[in-house]
PQR file of N, CA, C, O and H, with PARSE charges and radii, in Angstrom:
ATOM      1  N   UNK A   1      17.220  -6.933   5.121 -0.4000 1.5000
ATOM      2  CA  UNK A   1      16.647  -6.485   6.346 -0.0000 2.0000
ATOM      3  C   UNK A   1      17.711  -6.431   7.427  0.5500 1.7000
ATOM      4  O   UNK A   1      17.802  -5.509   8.237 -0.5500 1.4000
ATOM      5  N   UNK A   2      18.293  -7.203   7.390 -0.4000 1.5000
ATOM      6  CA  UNK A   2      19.868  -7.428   8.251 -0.0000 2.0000
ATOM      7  C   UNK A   2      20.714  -6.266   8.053  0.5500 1.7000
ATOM      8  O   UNK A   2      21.414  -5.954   9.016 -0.5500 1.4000
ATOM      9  H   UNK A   2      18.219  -7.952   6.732  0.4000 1.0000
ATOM     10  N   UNK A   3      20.806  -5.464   6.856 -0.4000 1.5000
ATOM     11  CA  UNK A   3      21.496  -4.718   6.904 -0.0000 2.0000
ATOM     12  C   UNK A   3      20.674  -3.513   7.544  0.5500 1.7000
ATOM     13  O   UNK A   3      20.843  -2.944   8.622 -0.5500 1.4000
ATOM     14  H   UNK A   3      20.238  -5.717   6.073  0.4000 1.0000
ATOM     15  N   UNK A   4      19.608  -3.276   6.411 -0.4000 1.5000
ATOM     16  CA  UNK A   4      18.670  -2.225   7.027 -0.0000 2.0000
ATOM     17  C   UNK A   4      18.581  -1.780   8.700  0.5500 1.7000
ATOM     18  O   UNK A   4      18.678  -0.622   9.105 -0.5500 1.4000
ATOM     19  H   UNK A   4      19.471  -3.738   5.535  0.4000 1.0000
ATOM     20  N   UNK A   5      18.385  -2.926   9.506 -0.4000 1.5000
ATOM     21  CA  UNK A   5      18.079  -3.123  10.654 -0.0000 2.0000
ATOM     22  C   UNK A   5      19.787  -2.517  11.560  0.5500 1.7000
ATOM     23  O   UNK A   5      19.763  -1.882  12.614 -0.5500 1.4000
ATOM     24  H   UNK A   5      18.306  -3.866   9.177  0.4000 1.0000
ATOM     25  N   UNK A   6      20.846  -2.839  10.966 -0.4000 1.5000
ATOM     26  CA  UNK A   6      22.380  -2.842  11.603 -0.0000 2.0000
ATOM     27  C   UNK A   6      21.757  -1.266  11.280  0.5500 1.7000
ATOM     28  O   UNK A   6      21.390  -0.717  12.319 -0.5500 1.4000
ATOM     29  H   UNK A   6      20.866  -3.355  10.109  0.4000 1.0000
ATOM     30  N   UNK A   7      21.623  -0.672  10.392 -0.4000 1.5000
ATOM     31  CA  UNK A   7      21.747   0.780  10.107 -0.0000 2.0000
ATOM     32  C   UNK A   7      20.472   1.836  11.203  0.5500 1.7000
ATOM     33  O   UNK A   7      20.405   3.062  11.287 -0.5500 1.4000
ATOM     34  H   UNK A   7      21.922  -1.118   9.548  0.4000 1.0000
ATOM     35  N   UNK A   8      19.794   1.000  11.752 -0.4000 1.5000
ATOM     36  CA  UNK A   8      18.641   1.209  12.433 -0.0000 2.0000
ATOM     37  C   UNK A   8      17.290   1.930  11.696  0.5500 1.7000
ATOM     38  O   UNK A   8      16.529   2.720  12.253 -0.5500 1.4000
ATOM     39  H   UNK A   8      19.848   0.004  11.684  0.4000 1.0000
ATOM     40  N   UNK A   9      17.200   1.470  10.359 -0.4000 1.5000
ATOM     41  CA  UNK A   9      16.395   1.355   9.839 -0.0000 2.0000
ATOM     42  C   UNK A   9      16.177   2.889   9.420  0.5500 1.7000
ATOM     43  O   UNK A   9      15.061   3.385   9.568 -0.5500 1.4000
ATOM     44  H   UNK A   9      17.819   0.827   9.906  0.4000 1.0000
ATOM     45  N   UNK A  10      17.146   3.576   8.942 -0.4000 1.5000
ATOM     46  CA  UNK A  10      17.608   5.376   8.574 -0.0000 2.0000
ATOM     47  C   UNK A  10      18.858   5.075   7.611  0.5500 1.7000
ATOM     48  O   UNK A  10      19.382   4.055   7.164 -0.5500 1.4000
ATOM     49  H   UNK A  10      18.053   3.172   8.821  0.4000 1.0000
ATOM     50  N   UNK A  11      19.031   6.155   7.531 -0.4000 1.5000
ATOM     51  CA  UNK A  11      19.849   6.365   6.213 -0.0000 2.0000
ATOM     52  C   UNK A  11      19.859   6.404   5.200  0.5500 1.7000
ATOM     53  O   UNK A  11      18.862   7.049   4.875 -0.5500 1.4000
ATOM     54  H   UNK A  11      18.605   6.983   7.895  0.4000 1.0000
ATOM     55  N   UNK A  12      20.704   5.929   3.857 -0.4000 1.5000
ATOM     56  CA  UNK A  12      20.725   5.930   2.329 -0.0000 2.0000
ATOM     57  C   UNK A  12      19.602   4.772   2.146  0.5500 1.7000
ATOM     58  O   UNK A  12      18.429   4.918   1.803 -0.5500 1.4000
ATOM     59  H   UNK A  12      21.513   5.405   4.122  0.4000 1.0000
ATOM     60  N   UNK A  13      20.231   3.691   2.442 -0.4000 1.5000
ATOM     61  CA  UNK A  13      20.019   2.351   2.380 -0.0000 2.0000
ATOM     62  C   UNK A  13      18.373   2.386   2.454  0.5500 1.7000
ATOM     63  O   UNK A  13      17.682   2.055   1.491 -0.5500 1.4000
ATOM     64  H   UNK A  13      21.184   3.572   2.720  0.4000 1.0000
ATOM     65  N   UNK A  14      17.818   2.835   3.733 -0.4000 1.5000
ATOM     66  CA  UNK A  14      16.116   2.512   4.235 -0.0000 2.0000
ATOM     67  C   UNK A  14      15.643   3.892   2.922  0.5500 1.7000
ATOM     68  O   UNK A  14      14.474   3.850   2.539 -0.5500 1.4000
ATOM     69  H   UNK A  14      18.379   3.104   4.516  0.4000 1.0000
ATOM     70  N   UNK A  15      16.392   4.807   2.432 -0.4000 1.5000
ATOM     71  CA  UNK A  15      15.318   5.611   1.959 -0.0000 2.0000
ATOM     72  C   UNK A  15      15.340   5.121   0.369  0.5500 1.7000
ATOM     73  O   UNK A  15      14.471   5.357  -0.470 -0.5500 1.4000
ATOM     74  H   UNK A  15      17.342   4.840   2.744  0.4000 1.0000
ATOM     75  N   UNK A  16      16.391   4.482   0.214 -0.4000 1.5000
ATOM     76  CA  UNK A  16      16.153   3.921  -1.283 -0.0000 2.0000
ATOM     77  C   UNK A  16      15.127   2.976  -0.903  0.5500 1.7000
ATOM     78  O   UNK A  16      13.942   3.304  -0.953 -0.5500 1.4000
ATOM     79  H   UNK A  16      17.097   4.290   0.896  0.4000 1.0000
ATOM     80  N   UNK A  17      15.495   1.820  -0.525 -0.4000 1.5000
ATOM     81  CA  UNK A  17      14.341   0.697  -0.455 -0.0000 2.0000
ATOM     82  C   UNK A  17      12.959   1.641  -0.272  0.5500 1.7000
ATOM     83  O   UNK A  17      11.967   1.306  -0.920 -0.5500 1.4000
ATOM     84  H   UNK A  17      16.458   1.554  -0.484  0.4000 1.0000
ATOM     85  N   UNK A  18      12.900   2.624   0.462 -0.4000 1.5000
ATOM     86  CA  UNK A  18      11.300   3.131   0.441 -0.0000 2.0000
ATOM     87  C   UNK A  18      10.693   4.008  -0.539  0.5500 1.7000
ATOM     88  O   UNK A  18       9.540   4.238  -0.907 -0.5500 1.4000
ATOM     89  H   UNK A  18      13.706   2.896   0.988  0.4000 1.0000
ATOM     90  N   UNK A  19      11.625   4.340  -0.780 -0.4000 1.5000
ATOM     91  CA  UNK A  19      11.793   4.846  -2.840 -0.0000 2.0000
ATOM     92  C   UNK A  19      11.120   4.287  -3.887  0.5500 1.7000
ATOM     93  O   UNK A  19      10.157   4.751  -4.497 -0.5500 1.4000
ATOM     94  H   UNK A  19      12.561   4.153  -0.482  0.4000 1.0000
ATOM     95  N   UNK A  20      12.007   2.699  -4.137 -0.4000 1.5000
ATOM     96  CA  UNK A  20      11.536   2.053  -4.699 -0.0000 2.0000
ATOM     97  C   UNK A  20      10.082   1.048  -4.171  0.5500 1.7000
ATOM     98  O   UNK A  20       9.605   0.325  -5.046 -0.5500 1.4000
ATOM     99  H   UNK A  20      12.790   2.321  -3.641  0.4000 1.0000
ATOM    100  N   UNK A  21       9.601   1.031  -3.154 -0.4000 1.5000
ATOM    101  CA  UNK A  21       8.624   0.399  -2.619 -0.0000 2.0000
ATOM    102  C   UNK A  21       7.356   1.447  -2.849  0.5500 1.7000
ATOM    103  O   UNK A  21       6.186   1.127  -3.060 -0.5500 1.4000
ATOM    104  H   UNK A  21       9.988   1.619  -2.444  0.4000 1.0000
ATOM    105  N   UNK A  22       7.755   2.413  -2.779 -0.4000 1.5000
ATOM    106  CA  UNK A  22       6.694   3.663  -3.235 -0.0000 2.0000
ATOM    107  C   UNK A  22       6.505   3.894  -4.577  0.5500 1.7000
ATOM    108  O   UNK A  22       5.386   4.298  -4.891 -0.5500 1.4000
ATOM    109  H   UNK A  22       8.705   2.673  -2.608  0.4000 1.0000
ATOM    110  N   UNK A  23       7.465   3.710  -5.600 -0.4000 1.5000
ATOM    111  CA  UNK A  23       7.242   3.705  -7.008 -0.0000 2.0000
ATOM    112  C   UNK A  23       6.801   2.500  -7.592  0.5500 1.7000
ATOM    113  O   UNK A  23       6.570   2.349  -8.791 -0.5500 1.4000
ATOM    114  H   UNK A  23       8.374   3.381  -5.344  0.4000 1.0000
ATOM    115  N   UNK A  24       6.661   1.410  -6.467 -0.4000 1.5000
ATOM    116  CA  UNK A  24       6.162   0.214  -6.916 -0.0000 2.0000
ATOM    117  C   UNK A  24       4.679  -0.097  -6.806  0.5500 1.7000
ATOM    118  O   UNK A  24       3.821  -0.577  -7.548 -0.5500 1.4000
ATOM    119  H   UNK A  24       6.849   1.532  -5.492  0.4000 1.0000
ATOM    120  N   UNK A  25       4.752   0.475  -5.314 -0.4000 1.5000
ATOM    121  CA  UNK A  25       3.555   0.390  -4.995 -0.0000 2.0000
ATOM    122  C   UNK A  25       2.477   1.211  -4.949  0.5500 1.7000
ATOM    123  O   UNK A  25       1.361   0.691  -4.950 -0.5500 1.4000
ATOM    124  H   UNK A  25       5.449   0.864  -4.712  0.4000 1.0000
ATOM    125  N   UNK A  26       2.621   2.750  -4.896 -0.4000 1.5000
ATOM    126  CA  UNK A  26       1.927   3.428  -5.990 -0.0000 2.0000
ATOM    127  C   UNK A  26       0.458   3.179  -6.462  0.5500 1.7000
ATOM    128  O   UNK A  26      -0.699   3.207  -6.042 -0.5500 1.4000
ATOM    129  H   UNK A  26       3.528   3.172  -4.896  0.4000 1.0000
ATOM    130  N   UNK A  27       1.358   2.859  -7.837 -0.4000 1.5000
ATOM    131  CA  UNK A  27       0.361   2.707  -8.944 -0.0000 2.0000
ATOM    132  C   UNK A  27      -0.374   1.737  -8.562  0.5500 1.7000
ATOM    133  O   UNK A  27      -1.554   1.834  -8.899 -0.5500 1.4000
ATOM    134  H   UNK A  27       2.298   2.836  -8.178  0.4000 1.0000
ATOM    135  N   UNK A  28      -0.006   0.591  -7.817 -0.4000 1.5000
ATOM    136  CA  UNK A  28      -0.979  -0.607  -7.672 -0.0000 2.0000
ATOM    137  C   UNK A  28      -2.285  -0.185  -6.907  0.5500 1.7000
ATOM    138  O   UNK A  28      -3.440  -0.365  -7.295 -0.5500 1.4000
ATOM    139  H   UNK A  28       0.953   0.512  -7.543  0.4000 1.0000
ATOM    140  N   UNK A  29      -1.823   0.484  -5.606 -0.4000 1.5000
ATOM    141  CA  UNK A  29      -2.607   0.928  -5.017 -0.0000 2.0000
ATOM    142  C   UNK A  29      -3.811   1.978  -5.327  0.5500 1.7000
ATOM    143  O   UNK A  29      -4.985   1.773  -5.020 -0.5500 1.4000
ATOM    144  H   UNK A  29      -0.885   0.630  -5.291  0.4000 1.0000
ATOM    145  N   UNK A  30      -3.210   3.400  -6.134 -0.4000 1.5000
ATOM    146  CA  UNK A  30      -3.895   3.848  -6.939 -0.0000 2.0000
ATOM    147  C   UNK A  30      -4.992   3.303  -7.603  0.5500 1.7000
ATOM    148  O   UNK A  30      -6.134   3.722  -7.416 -0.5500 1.4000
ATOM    149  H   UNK A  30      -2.256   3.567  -6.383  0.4000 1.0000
ATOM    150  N   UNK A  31      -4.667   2.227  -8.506 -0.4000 1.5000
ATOM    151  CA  UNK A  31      -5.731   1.784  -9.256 -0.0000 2.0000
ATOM    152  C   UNK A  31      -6.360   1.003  -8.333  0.5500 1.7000
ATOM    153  O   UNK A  31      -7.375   1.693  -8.239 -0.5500 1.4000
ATOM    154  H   UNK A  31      -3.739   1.886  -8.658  0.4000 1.0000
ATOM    155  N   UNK A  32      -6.561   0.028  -7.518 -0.4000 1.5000
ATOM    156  CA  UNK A  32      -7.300  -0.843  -6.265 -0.0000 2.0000
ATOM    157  C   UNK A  32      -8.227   0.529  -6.216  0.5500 1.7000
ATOM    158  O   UNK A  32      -9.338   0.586  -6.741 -0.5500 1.4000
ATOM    159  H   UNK A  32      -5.736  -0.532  -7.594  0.4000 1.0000
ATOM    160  N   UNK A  33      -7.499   1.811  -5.387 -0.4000 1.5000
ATOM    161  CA  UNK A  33      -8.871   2.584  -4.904 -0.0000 2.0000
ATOM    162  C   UNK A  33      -9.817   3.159  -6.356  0.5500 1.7000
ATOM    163  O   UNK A  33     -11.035   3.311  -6.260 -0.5500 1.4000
ATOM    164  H   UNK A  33      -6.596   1.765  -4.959  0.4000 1.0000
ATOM    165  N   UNK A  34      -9.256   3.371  -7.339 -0.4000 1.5000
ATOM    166  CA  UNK A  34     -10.187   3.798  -8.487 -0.0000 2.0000
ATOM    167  C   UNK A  34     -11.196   2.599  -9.019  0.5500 1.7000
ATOM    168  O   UNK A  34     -12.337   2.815  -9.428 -0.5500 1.4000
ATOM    169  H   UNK A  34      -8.267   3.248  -7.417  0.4000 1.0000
ATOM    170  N   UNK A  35     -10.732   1.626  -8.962 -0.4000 1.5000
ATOM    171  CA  UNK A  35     -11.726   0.453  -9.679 -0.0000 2.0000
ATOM    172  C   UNK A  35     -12.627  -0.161  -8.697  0.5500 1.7000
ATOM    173  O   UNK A  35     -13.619  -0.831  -8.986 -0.5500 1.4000
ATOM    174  H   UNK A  35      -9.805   1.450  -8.630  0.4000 1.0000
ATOM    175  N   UNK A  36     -11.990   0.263  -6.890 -0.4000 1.5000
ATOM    176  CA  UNK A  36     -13.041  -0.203  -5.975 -0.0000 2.0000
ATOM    177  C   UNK A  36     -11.717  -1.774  -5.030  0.5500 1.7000
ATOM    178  O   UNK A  36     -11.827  -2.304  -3.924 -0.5500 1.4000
ATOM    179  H   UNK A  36     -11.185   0.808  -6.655  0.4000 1.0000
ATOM    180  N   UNK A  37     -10.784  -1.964  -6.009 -0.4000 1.5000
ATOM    181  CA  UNK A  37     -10.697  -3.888  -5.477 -0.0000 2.0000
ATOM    182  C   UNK A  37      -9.982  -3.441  -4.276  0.5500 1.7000
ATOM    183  O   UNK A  37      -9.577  -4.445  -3.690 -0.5500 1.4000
ATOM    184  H   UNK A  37     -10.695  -1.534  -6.907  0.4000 1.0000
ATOM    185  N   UNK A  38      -9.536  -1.985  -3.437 -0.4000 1.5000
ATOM    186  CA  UNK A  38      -9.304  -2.145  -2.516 -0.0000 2.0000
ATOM    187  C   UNK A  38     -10.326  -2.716  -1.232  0.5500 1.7000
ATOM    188  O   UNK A  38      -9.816  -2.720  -0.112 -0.5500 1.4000
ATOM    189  H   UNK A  38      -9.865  -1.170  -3.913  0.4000 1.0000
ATOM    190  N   UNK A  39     -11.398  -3.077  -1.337 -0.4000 1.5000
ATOM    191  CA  UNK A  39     -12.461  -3.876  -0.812 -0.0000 2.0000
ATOM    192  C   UNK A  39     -12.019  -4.793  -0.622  0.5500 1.7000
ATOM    193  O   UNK A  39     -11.388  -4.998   0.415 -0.5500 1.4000
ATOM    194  H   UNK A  39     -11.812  -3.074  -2.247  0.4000 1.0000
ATOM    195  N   UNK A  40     -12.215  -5.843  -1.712 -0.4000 1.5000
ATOM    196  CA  UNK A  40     -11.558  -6.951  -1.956 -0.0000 2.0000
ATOM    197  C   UNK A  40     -10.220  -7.420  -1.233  0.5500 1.7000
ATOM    198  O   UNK A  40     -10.023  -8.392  -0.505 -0.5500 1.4000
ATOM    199  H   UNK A  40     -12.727  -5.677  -2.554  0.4000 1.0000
ATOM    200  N   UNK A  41      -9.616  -6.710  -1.541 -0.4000 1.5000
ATOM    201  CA  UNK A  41      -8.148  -7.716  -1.493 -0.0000 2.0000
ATOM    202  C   UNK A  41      -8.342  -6.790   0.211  0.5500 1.7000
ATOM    203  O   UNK A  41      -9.160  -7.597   0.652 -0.5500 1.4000
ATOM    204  H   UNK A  41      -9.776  -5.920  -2.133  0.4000 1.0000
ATOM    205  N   UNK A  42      -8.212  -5.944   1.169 -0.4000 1.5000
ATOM    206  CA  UNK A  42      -8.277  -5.501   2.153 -0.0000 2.0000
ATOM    207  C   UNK A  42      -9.155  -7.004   3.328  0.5500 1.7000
ATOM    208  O   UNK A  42      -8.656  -7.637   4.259 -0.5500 1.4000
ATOM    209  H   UNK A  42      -7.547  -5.288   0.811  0.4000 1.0000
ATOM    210  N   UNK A  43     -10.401  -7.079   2.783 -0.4000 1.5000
ATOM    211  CA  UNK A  43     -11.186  -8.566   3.038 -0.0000 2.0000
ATOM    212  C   UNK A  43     -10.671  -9.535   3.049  0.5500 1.7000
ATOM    213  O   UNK A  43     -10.978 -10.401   3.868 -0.5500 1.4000
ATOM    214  H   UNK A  43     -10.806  -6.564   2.027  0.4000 1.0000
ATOM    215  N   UNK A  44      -9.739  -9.699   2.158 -0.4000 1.5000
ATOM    216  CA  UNK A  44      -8.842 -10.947   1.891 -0.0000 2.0000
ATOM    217  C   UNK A  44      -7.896 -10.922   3.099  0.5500 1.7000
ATOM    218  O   UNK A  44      -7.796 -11.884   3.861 -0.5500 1.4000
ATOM    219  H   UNK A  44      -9.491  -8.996   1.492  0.4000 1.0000
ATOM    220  N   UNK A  45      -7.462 -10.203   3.189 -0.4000 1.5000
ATOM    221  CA  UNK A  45      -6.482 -10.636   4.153 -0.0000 2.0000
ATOM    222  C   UNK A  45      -6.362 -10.305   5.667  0.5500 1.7000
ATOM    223  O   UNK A  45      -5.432 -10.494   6.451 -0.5500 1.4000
ATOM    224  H   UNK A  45      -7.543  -9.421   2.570  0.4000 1.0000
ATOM    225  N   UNK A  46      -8.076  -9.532   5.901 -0.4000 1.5000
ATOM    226  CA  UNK A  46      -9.071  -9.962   6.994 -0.0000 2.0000
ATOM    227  C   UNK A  46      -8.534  -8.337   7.856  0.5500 1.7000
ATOM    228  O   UNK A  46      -8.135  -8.203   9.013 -0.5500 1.4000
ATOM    229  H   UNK A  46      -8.832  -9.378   5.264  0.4000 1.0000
ATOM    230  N   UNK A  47      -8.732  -7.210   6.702 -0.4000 1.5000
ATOM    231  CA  UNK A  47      -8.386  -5.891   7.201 -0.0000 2.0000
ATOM    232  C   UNK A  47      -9.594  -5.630   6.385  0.5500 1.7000
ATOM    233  O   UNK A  47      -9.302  -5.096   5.315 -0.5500 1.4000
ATOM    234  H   UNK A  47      -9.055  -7.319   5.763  0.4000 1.0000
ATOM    235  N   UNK A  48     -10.896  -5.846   6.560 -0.4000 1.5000
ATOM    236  CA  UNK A  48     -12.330  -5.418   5.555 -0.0000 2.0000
ATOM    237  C   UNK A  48     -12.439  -3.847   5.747  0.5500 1.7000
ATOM    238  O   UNK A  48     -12.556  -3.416   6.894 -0.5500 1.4000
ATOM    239  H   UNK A  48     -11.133  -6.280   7.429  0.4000 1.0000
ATOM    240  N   UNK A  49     -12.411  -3.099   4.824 -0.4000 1.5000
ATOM    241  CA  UNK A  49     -13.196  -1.477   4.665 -0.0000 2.0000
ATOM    242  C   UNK A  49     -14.321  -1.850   4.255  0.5500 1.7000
ATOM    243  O   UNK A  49     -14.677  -2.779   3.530 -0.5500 1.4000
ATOM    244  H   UNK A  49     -12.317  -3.449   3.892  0.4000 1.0000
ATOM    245  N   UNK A  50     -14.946  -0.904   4.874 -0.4000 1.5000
ATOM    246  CA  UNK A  50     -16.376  -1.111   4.710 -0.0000 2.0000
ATOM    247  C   UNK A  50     -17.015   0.298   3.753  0.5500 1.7000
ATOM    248  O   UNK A  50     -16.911   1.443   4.191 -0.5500 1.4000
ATOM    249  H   UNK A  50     -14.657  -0.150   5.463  0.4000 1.0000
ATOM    250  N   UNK A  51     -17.560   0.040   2.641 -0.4000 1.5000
ATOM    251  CA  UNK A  51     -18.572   1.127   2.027 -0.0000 2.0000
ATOM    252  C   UNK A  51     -19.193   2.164   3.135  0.5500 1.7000
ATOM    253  O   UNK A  51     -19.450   1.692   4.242 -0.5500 1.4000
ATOM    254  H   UNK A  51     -17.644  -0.891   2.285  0.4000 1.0000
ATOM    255  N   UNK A  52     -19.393   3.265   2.944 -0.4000 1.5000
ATOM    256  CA  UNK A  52     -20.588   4.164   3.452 -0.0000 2.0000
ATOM    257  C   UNK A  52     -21.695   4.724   2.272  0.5500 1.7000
ATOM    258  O   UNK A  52     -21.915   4.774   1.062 -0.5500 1.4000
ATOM    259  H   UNK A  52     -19.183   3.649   2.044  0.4000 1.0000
ATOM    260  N   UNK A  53     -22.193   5.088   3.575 -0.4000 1.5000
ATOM    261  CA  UNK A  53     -23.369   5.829   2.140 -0.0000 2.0000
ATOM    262  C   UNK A  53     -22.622   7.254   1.685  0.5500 1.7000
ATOM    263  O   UNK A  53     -21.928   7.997   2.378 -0.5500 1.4000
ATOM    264  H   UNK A  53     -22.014   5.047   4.559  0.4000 1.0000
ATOM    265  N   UNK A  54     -22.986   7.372   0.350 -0.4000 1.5000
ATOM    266  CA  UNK A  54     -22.121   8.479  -0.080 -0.0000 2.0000
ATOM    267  C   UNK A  54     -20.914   7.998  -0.645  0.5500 1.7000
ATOM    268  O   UNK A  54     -20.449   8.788  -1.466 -0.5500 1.4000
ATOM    269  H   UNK A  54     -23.551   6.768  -0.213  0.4000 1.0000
ATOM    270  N   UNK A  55     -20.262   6.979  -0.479 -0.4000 1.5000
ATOM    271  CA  UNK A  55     -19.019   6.571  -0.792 -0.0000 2.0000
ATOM    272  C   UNK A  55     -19.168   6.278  -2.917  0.5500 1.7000
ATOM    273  O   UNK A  55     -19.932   5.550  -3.552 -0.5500 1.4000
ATOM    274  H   UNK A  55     -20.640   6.337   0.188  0.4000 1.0000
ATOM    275  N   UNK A  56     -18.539   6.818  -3.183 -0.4000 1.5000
ATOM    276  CA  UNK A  56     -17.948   6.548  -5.150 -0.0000 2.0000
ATOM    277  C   UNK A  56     -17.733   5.364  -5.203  0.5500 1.7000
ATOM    278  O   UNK A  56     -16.755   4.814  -4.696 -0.5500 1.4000
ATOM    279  H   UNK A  56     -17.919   7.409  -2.667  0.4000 1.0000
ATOM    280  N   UNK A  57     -18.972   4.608  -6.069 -0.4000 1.5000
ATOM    281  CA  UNK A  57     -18.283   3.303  -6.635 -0.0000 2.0000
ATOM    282  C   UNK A  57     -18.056   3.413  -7.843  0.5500 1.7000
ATOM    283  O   UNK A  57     -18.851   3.587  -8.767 -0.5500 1.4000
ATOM    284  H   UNK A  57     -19.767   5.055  -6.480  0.4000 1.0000
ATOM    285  N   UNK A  58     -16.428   3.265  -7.851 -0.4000 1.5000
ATOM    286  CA  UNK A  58     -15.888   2.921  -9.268 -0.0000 2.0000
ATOM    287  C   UNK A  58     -16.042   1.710 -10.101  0.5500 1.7000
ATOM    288  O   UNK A  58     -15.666   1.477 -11.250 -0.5500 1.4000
ATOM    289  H   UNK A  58     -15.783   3.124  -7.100  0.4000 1.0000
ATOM    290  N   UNK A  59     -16.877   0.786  -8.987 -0.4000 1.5000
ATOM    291  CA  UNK A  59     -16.807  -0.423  -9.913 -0.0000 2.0000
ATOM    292  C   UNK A  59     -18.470  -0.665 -10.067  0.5500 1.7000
ATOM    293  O   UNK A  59     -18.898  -1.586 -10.764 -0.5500 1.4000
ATOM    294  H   UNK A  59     -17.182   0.975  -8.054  0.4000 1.0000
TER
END
């Protein structure tokens, strides 16, 4: 982050790290919204989405 931050948070450096933070995170996320646990874990850490009517439950 020290470096990131000297570079002002642009360049090679910030677009790899967001590269790999996007190929990481992704898929995780992906599946949370298909199975529904983005509910869950969103609640958890006291950012709750809330269902509507009409809304796809995958789970």
């Amino acid at each position: 982050m020290e470096i990131l931050g000297r570079d002002g948070f642009r360049g090679e450096r910030w677009k790899q790290l967001a590269r790999r933070q996007l190929e990481y995170g992704h898929p995780i996320v992906e599946s949370w919204l298909r199975t529904g646990k983005i509910f869950k874990h969103a609640q958890r850490y006291r950012r709750p989405v809330y269902r509507h009517v009409g809304d796809h439950d995958a789970g």
